[in-house]
TORMIVEX-359107 format. One record per residue (C-alpha): residue in three letters; x negated, y negated, z negated. Coordinates in steps of 0.1 Angstrom, whole numbers, padded with zeros to 4 digits, always signed. Each point is the difference from the previous one (the first is absolute). Example, Ala and Ser with C-alpha at 12.3 -4.5 7.8 and 13.67 -1.06 7.14 Angstrom:
2
ala-0123+0045-0078;ser-0014-0034+0007;
END
This chain:
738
unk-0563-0522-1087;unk+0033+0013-0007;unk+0013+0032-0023;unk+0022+0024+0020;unk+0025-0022-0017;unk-0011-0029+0021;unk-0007-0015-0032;unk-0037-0008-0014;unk-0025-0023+0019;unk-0037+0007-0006;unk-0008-0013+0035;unk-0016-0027-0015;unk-0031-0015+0026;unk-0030-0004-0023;unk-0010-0040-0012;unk-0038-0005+0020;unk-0007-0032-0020;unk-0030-0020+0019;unk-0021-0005-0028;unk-0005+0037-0010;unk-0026+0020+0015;unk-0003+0038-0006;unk-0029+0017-0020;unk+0000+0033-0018;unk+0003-0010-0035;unk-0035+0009-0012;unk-0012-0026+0020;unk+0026-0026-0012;unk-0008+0005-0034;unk-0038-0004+0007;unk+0001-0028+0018;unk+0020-0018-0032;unk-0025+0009-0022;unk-0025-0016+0024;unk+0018-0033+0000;unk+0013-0001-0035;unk-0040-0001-0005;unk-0006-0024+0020;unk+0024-0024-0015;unk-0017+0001-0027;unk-0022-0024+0016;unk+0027-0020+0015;unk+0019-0008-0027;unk+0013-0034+0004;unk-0004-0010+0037;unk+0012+0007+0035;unk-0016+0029+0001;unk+0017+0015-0026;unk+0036-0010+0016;unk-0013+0019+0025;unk-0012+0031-0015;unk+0036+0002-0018;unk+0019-0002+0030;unk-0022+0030+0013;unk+0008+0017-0034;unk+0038-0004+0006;unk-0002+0011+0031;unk-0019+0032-0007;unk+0024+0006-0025;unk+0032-0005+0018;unk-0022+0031+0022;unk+0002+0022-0031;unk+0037-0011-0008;unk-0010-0018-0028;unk+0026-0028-0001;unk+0001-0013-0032;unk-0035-0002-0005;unk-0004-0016+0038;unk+0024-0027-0017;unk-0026-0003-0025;unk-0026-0007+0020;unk+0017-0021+0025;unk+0015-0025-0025;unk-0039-0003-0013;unk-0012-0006+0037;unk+0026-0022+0005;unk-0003-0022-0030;unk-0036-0001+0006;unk+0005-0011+0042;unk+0021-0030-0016;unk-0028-0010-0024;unk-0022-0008+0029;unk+0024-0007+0027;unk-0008+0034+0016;unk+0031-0005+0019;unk-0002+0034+0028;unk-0013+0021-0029;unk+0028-0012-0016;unk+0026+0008+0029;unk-0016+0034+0004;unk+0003+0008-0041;unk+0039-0004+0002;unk+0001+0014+0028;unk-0014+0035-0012;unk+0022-0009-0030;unk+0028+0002+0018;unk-0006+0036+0012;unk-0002+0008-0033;unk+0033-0010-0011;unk+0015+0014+0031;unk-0011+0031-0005;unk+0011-0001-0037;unk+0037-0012+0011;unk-0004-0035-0007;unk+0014-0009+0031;unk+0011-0038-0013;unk-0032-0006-0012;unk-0018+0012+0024;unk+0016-0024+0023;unk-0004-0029-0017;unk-0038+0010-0002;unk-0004+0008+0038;unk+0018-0034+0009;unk-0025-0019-0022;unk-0030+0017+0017;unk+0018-0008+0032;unk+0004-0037-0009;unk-0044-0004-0002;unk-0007+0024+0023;unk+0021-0031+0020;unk-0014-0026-0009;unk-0040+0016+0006;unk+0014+0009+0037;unk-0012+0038-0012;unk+0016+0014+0032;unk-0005+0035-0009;unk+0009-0006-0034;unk+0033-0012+0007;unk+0006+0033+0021;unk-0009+0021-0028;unk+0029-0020-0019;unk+0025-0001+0025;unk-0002+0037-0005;unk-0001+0004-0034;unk+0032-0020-0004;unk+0015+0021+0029;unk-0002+0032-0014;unk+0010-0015-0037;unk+0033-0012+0019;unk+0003+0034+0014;unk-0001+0008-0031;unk+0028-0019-0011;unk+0025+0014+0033;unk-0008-0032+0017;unk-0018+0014+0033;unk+0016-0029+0022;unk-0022-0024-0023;unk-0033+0026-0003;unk+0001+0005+0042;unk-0003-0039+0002;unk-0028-0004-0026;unk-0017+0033+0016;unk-0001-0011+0031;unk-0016-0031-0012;unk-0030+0023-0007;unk-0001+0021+0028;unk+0005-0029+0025;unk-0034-0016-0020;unk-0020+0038+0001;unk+0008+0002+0038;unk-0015-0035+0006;unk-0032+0005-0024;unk+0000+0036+0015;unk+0003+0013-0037;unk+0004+0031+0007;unk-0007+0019-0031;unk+0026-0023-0009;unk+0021+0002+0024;unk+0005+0039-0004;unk+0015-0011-0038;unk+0029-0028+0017;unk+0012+0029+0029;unk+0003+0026-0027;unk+0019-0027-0026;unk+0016-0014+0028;unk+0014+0037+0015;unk+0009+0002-0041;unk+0027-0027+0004;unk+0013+0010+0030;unk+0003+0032-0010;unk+0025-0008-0030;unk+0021-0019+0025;unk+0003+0031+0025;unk-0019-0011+0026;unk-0021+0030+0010;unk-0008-0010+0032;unk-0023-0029-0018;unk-0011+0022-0024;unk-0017+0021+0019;unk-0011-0027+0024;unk-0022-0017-0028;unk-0008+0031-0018;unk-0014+0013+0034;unk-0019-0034+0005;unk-0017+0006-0033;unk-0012+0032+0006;unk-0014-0011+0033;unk-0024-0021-0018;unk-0014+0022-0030;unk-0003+0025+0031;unk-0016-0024+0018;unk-0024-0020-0026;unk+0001+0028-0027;unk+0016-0022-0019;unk+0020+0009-0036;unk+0037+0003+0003;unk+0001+0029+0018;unk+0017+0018-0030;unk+0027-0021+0000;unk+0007-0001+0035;unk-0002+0040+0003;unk+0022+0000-0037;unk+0030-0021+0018;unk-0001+0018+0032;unk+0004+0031-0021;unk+0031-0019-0014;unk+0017-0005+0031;unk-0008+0037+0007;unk+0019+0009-0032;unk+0033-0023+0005;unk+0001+0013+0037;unk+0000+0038-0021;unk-0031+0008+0017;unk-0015+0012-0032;unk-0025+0020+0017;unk-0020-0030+0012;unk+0004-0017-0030;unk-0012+0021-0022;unk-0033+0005+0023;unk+0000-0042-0001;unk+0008-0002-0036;unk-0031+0029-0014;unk-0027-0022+0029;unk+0012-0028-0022;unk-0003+0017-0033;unk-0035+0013+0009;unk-0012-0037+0008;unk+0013-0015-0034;unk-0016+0031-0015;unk-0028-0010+0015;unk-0002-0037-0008;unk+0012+0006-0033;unk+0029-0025+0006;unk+0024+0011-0029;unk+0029-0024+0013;unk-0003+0018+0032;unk-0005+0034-0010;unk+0030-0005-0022;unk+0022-0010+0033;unk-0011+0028+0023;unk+0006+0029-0033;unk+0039-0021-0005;unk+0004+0009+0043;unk-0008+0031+0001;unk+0017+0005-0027;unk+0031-0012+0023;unk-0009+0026+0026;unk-0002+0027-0023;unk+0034-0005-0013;unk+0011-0001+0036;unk-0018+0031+0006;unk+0016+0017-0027;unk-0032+0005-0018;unk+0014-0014-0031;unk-0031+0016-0023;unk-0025-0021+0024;unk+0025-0031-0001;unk+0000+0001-0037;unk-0034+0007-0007;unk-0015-0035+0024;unk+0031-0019-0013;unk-0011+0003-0032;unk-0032-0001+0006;unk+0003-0035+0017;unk+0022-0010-0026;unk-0032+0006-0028;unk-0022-0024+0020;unk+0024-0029+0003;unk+0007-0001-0036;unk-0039+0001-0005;unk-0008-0030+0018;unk+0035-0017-0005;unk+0013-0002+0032;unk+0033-0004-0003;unk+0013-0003+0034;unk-0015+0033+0010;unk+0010+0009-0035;unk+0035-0005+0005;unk+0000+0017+0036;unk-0020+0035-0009;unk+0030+0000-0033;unk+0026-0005+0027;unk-0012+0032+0022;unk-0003+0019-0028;unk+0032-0005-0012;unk+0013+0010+0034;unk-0016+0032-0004;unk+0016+0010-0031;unk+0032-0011+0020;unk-0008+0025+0026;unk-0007+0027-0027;unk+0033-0011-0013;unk-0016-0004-0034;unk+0022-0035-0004;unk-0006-0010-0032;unk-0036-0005+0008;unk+0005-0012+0031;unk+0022-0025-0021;unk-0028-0009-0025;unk-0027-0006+0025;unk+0026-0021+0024;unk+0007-0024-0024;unk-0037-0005-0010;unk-0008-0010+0033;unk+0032-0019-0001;unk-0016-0021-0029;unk-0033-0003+0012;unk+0016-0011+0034;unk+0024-0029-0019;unk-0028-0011-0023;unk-0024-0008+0033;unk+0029-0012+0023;unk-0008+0024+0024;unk+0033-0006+0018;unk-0004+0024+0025;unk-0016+0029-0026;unk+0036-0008-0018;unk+0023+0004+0031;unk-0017+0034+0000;unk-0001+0015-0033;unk+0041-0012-0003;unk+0004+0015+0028;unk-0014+0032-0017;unk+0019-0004-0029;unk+0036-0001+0018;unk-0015+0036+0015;unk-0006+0013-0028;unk+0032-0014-0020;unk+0015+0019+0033;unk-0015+0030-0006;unk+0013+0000-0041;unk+0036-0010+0016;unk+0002-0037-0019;unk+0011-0021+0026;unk+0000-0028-0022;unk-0032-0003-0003;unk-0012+0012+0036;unk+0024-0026+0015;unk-0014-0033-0023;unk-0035+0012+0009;unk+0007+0006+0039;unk+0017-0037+0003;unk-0025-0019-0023;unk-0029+0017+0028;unk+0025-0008+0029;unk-0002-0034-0013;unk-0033-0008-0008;unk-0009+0017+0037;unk+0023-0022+0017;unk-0019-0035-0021;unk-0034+0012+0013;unk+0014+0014+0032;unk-0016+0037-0006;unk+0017+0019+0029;unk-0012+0033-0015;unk+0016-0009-0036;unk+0027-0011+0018;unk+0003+0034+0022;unk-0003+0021-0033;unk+0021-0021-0022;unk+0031+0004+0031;unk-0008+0033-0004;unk+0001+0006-0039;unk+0035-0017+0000;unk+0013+0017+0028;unk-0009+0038-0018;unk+0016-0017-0035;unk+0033-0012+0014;unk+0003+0030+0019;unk-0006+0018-0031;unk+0028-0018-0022;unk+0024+0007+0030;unk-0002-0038+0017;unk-0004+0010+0032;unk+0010-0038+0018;unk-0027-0015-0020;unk-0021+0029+0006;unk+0000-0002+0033;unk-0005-0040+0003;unk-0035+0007-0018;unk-0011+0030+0023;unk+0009-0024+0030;unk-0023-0029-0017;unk-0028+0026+0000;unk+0005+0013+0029;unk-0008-0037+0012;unk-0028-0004-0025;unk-0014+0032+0016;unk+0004-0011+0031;unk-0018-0030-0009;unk-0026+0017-0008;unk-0004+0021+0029;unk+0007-0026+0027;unk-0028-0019-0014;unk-0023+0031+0000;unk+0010+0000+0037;unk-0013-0031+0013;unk-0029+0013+0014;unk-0002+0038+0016;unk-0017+0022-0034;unk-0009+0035+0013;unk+0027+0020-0003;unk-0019+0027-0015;unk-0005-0020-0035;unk+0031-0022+0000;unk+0032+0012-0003;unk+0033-0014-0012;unk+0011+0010-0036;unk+0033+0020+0012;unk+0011+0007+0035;unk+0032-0016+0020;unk+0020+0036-0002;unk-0007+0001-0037;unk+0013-0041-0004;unk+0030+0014+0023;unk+0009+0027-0025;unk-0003-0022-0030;unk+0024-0025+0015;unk+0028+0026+0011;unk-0005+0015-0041;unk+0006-0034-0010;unk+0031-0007+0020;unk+0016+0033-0004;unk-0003-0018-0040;unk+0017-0025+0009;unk+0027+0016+0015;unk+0007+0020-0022;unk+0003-0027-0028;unk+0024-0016+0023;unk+0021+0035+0003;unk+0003-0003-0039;unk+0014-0038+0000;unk+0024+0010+0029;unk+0011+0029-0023;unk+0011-0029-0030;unk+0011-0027+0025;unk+0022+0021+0024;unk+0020-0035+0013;unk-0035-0015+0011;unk-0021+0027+0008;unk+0007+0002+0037;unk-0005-0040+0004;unk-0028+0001-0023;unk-0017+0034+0020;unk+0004-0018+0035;unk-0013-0030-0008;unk-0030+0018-0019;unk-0004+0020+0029;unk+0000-0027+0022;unk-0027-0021-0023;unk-0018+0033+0001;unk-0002+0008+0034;unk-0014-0040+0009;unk-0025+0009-0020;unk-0011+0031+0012;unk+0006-0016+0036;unk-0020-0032-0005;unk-0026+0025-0019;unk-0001+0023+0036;unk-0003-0033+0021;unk-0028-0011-0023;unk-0019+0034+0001;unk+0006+0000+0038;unk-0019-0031+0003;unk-0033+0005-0021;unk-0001+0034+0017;unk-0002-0022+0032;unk-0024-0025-0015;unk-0025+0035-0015;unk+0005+0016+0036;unk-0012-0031+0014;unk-0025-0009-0017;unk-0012+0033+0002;unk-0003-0001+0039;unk-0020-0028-0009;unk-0025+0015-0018;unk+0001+0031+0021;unk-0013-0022+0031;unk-0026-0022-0022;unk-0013+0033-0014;unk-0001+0017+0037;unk-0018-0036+0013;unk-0026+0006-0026;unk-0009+0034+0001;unk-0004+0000+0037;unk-0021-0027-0010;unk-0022+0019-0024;unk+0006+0030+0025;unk-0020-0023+0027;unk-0026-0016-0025;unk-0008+0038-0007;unk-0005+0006+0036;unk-0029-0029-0003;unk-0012+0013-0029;unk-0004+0037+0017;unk-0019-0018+0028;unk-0032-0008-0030;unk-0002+0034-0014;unk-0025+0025+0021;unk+0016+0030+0018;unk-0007+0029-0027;unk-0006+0024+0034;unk-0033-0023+0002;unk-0010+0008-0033;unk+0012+0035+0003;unk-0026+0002+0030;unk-0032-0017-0018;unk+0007+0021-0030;unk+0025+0029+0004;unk+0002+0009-0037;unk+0016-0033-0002;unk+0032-0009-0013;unk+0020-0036-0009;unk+0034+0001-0022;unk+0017-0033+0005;unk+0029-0003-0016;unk+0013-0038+0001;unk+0025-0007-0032;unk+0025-0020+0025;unk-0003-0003+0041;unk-0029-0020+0000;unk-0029-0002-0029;unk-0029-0017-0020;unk-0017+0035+0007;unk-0023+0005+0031;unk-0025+0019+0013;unk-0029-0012+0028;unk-0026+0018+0017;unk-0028-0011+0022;unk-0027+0017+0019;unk-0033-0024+0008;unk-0029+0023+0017;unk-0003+0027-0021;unk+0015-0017-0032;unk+0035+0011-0001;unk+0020-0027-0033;unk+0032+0012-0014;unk+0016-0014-0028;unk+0035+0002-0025;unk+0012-0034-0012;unk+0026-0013-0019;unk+0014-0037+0004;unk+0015-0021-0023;unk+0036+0013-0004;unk+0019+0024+0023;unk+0030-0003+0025;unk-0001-0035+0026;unk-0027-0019-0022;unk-0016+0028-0007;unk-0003+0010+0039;unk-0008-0039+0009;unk-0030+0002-0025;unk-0016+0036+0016;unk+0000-0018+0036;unk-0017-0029-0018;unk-0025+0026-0013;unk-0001+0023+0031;unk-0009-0027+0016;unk-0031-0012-0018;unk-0015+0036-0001;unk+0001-0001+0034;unk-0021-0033+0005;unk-0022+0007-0028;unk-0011+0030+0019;unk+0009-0010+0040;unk-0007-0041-0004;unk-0027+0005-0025;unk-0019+0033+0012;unk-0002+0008-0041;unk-0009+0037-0010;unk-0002-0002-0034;unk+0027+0009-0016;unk-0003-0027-0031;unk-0006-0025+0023;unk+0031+0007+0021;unk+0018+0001-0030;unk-0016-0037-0010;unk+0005-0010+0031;unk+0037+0013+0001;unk+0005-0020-0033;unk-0011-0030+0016;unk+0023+0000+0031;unk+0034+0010-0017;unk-0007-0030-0024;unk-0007-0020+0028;unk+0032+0008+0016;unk+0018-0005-0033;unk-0016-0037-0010;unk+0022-0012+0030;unk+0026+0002-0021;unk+0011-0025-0023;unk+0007+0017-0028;unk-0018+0022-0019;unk-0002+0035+0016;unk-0015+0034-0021;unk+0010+0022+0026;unk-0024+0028+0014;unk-0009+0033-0003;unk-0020+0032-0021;unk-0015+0021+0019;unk-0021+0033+0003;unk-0025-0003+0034;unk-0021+0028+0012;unk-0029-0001+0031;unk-0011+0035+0016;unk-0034-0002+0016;unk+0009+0024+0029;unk-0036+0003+0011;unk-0018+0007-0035;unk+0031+0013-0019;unk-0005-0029-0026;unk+0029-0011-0021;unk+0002-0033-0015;unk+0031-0018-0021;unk+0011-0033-0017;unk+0034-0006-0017;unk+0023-0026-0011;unk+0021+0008-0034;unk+0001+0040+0018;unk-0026+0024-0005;unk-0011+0029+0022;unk+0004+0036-0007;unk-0025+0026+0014;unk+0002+0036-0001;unk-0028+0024+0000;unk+0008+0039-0008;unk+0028-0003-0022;unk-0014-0030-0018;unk+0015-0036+0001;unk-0024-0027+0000;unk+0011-0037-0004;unk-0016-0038+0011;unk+0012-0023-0022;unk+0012-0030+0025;unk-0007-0037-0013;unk+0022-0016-0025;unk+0019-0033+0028;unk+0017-0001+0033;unk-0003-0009+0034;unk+0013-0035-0009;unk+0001-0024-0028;unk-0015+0005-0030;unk-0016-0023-0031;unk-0039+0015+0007;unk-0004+0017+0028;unk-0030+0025+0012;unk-0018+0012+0025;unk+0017+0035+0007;unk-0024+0029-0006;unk-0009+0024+0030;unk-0003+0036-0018;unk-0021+0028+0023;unk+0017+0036-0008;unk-0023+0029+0004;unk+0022+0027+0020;unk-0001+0035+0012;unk+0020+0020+0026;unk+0033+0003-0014;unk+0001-0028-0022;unk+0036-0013-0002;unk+0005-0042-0005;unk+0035-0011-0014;unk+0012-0035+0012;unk+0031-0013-0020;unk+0021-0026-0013;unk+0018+0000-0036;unk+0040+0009+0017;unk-0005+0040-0008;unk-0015+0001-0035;unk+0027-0031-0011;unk+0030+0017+0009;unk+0025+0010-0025;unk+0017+0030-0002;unk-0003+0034-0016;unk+0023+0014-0027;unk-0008-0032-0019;unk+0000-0023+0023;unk-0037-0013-0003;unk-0029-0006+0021;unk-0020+0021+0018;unk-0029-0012-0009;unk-0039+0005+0016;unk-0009+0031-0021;unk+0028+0020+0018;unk-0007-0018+0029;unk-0032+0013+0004;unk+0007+0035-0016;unk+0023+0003+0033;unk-0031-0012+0026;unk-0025+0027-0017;unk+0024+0026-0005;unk+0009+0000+0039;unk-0029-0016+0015;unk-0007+0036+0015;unk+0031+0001+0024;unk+0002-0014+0034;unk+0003-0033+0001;unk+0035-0001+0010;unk+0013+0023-0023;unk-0016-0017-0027;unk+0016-0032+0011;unk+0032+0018-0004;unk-0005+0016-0029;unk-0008-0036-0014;unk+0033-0016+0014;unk+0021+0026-0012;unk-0016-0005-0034;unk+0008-0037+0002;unk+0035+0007+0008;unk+0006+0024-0027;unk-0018-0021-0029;unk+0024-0033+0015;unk+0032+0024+0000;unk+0028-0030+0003;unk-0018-0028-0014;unk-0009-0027+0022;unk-0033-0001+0018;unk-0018-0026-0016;unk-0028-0011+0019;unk-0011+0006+0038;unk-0027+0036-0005;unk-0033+0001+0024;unk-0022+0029-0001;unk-0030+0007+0023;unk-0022+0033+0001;unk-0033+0001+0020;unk-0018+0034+0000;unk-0036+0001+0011;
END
């Protein structure tokens, strides 16, 4: 992230490191205690090498580096005693994190690439992945993301062929890290959007860093409201790991958001708060960063001898490390501030040593800000013809920048260019009204050349602005084009989804038949996109009348492909199969949408939750089973609950018989159907969830209304609490009254 300056990065995407797995740190130091005692039996064997290694790693957990180098040297020396050669690999390996993290980046190469050299020569496959990754992210590091992409992908291309997908989620979010520094957004968010797909869809780890870098692209694209709501859901799940590296990086963001915010108090308070648990576990690449921001703030409070001080510790920290592209950025800093103190001596060796360094490691955003930096200082000691050449080489860095942000549609509502094209016009016509002016001056001194001289200026001047205008004309073409392009794929595929949600209708019951079996009756459906992974089915057999809310596996198309799948076997278990029980139609539901699914060659998880209700019409009896969602009743103004059982309608590591419950009800009594879209939405003031207390504080409170008005009242609730966030999930509510 940038100062209003344009200055000071902090967007910084977090290191996920594949060995390290997140505990709180109560836990962590337990579990050392556990194994330092039991190496006291395993002194001198293999099992000691490998109770070592476990020690480093736990202490690489609690950002314990140097002692983790301890540990792994002994593991090490004691995994060559006995030819323990994949204890060995995994020892340095660990070892290499460690000196990483403590800025070692040299040494932790060579380490990596000797744990990468065994890991070879055993045919560990998944052990070479973790290296190729390691080694990426220490040439990242090192402002070499051409080499980090290739060693990267190395590891992803092994995770997607293994299906390592806790794995996996580590390589997209390094990967999108690398791409990232070289300005392409478009991949960045591509890979950072495949990772959270994953820890959504496996609950997998990673999901902090994936939500942490999305909140970055938020902030660059000045969104700042989105990122700070990404960057505090990232905070909160470091918190809650007790992952100090990590809750060091989300405090340094927002620390970046609150400067942009002008909330310079809150910006200086997590900056230095950050700053305090770097230097506690000595990590100084993270160190180096939270300095930079702060010094940026002290810049903003134009406090510049501070700013001064804590710029050039970063700029130290930076240079000892070789964190090329942590020193493009901190010069960078430096040349503002020297700006800001009016020594353009200073500010200008600064802005060229960044400008160069950017251009070796091919940083387009150091580039872009080092353009700039010059431009503002040549400007400043009245050079306005080299001024201008350096605003015209970031104008092309910018555009850079944004063209590659371009190369696949981002909604418009969260990406945005940096300036607009009136504001680039303005610029330009400042800068030549400069020019010309320095050129009235020389005419004034040189009266015998000055017409020649103006002409042919004017002449050189106007080719340029002409070629310029054809230039423009034509990538205005080429946008309007493409654009047309995209207008018909997008109108091909909504009519598309506008048709699938046509089928879809055709599975849900008509809610007038309800309405007529049970006229205090009413269903909210509110799908997140056209079609959804919500639905609700309904049944009448004799005098059993089924109804049911169920939620598939995802929303939108493959959620709405997945509810026909699951419509569909409620309606054999109960037509085909004559079952009345409603744990047995569940059971046998389970078994036909995993039939349906085995067909499939690959490994398929989809299905659904769901809450499913049977009226005896004859004898008024009520009887239930649920999948993950439980059943609300009320009777009077009391809310009872039925806890549903703990898997889904589809695969799962132990599966059970689903239990049929037997609800004793009166006249009155009020049964709530539901899926999790209502009490999962953010909103509010501070843009949380709703959560089910509230939820059913709303159903009691109003359960005395008309059914309809009810409903209403409960959708414009909804509505109210979601404000203009996004909708995130597809809502399904049923009421039966007896």
């Amino acid at each position: 992230m940038r100062a209003r300056s344009n200055i000071i990065s902090f967007y910084r995407i977090c290191f996920i490191l594949f060995q390290l797995v997140c505990f709180n740190l109560f836990s962590q130091n337990r579990n050392i205690d556990s194994l330092e005692k039991l190496l006291l039996k395993h002194p001198n064997d293999t099992m000691g090498a490998k109770i070592l290694n476990n020690i480093c790693l736990q202490l690489n957990n609690n950002a314990n580096y140097r002692e983790a180098i301890i540990k792994g040297n002994e593991s090490v020396a004691l995994s060559q005693k006995f030819d323990f050669k994949k204890c060995e690999a995994n020892a340095l390996s660990n070892m290499g994190v460690s000196y990483m993290y403590l800025g070692s980046f040299d040494t932790s190469l060579l380490i990596h690439n000797k744990a990468l050299t065994i890991r070879r020569k055993l045919n560990d496959v998944l052990g070479m992945s973790r290296s190729y990754s390691n080694i990426g992210l220490i040439y990242q590091n090192q402002g070499k993301f051409n080499e980090a992409i290739n060693y990267i992908n190395k590891s992803v291309a092994i995770c997607e062929e293994h299906k390592a997908n806790d794995m996996l989620v580590d390589a997209y979010v390094n990967l999108a890290n690398s791409y990232y520094y070289l300005g392409d957004r478009s991949s960045t968010l591509e890979y950072l959007l495949r990772g959270l797909r994953l820890t959504e869809t496996y609950h997998l780890n990673g999901e902090e860093a994936c939500l942490n870098n999305i909140g970055i692209v938020y902030a660059e694209q000045k969104d700042y409201n989105n990122a700070l709501k990404y960057f505090e859901r990232t905070l909160k799940i470091n918190e809650k790991s007790g992952r100090k590296v990590g809750i060091a990086s989300s405090l340094a963001n927002l620390s970046g958001v609150y400067l942009y915010l002008n909330k310079l108090d809150d910006a200086l308070e997590t900056g230095k708060r950050s700053i305090a648990i770097d230097r506690e576990i000595g990590h100084k690449s993270s160190l180096a960063n939270g300095i930079g921001n702060l010094a940026g703030i002290y810049l903003t409070k134009l406090e510049y001898d501070t700013a001064l001080k804590y710029a050039k510790e970063a700029y130290e920290l930076n240079k000892e490390m070789g964190h090329k592209e942590g020193i493009t950025n901190i010069e960078t800093l430096l040349a503002k501030i020297y700006i800001s103190i009016n020594n353009y001596t200073e500010a200008e060796k600064y802005a060229l040593n960044s400008l160069k360094l950017s251009k070796e490691i091919n940083l387009l955003t150091g580039i872009r800000d080092g353009e700039l930096a010059l431009s503002d200082i040549y400007t400043a000691i009245k050079k306005p013809g080299m001024a201008f050449e350096h605003y015209k080489a970031y104008i092309a860095a910018r555009d850079s920048l944004n063209n590659s942000d371009n190369t696949r549609e981002i909604t418009q509502k969260e990406m945005n260019y940096e300036f607009t094209k009136e504001k680039e016009k303005q610029q330009l016509e400042q800068e030549k009204k400069e020019i010309e002016n320095a050129l009235m001056q020389k005419q004034q001194r040189i009266i015998i050349f000055s017409v020649i001289g103006g002409l042919i200026l004017v002449l050189i001047f106007s080719l340029f602005l002409f070629k310029r205008y054809k230039l423009t004309q034509q990538q205005n073409q080429i946008i309007n084009n493409k654009n047309t392009q995209i207008e018909e794929q997008n109108k091909e595929i909504i009519d598309s989804i506008t048709y699938a949600k046509r089928l879809q209708d055709a599975i849900l019951p008509a809610i007038a038949s309800i309405k007529e079996t049970f006229p205090n009756s009413f269903v909210l459906y509110k799908p997140k996109a056209i079609v959804a992974g919500d639905f609700y089915w309904a049944e009448k057999i004799k005098d059993l009348y089924f109804i049911a809310a169920a939620d598939s596996t995802g929303h939108g198309v493959p959620g709405a492909i997945v509810s026909v799948v699951c419509s569909n076997a409620l309606n054999r278990s109960v037509k085909e199969f004559n079952l009345t029980d409603t744990g047995k139609i569940l059971d046998k539901t389970r078994e036909l949408v995993l039939e349906t699914f085995e067909k499939s060659s690959e490994d398929v998880k989809d299905g659904m939750d769901i809450s499913f209700l049977c009226v005896n019409l004859k004898t008024k009896s009520v009887s239930w089973s649920g999948a993950n969602n439980a059943l609300w009743y009320v009777q009077g103004d009391q809310l009872k609950e039925i806890k549903p059982d703990k898997q889904p309608i589809g695969k799962t590591d132990s599966p059970k018989p689903f239990v049929s419950h037997t609800i004793e009800s009166a006249p009155g009594t009020s049964f709530y159907l539901f899926t999790d879209g209502f009490a999962d939405q953010f909103g509010g003031p501070d843009g949380k969830k709703f959560k089910y207390k509230q939820f059913s504080d709303v159903l009691v409170k109003n359960d005395h209304l008309d059914p309809e008005k009810q409903r209403d009242l409960i959708e414009r609730t909804f509505e109210e609490w979601k404000g203009k966030l996004e909708q995130v999930d597809d809502v399904c509510l049923i009421r039966i009254k007896l």
